[in-house]
C-alpha positions as CSV (number, residue, x, y, z in Angstrom):
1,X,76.0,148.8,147.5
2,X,79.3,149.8,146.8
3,X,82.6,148.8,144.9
4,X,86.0,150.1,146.1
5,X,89.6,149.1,143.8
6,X,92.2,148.9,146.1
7,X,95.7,148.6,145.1
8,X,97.0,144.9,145.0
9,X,100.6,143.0,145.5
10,X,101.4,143.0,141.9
11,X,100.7,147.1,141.7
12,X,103.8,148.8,141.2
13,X,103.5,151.2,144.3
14,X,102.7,148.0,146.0
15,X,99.1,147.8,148.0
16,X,97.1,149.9,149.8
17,X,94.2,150.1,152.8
18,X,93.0,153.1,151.2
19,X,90.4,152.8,147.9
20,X,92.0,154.3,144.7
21,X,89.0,154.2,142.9
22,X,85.1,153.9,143.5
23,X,82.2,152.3,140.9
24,X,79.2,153.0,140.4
25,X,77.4,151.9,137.2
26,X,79.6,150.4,135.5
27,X,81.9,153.6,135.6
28,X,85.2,153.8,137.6
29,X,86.1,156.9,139.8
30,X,89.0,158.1,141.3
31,X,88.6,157.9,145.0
32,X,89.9,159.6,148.2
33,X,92.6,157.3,148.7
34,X,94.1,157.5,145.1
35,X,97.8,159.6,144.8
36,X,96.3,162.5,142.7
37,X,93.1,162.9,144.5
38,X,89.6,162.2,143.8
39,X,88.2,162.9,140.7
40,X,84.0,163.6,139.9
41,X,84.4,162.3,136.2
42,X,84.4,158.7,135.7
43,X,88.4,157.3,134.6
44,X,87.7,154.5,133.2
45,X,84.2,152.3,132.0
46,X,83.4,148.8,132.2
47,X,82.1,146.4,129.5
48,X,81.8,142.8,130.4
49,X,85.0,142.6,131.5
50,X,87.2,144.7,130.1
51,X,87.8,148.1,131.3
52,X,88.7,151.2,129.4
53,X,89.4,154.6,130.0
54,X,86.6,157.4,129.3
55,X,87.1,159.9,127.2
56,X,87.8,162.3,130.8
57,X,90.9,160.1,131.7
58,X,94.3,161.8,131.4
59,X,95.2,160.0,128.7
60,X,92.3,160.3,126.6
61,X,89.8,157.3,125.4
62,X,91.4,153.7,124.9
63,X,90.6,151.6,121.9
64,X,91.9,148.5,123.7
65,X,90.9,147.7,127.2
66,X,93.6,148.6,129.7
67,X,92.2,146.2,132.0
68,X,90.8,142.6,132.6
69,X,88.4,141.6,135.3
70,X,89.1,138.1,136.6
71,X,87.2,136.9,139.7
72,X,87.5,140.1,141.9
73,X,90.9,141.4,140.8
74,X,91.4,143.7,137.4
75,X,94.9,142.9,135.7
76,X,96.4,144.4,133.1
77,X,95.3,144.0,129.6
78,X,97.6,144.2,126.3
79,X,96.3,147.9,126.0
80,X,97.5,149.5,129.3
81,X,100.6,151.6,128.7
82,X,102.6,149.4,131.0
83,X,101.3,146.2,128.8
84,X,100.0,142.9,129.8
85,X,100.5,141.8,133.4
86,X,99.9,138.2,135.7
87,X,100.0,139.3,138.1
88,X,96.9,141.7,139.6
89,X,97.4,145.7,139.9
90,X,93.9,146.5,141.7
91,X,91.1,144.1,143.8
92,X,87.4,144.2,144.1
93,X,86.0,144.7,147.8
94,X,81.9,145.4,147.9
95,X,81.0,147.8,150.5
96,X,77.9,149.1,151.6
């Protein structure tokens, strides 16, 4: 089984029908739908939830999570460049 992250209502490009990113283990990839393209390193990891970015992310490895999982929506956390959010930037969908 599959997750997909698709862009939610409180993303700032708004949402999306296309997946931005893909997981698979616990790791976060960049998906088809996703403005720069997919990527075949894993962005960000997931641990519990939080999520971070890996040490292959543009901007390097995060020492504070950039996002919070909540239910089936990820929001972000105090260490996302943008800061802390209510509102969510990405949902959960399981696929097959």
């Amino acid at each position: 089984m599959n997750s997909k992250l698709y862009p939610a209502y409180g993303h700032p490009r708004g949402s999306s029908k296309s997946p931005w990113y893909r997981i698979d283990n616990s790791r976060i990839y960049s998906s088809y739908g996703h403005p720069d393209g997919r990527r075949p390193s894993p962005q960000f990891i997931i641990k519990g939830s939080k999520v971070y970015t890996s040490h292959l992310h543009p901007m390097g490895m995060s020492g504070s999570p950039w996002f919070q999982i909540k239910d089936n929506k990820l929001y972000p956390a105090t260490g996302h460049p943008d800061g802390y959010c209510t509102r969510p930037w990405f949902v959960i969908e399981e696929g097959e």
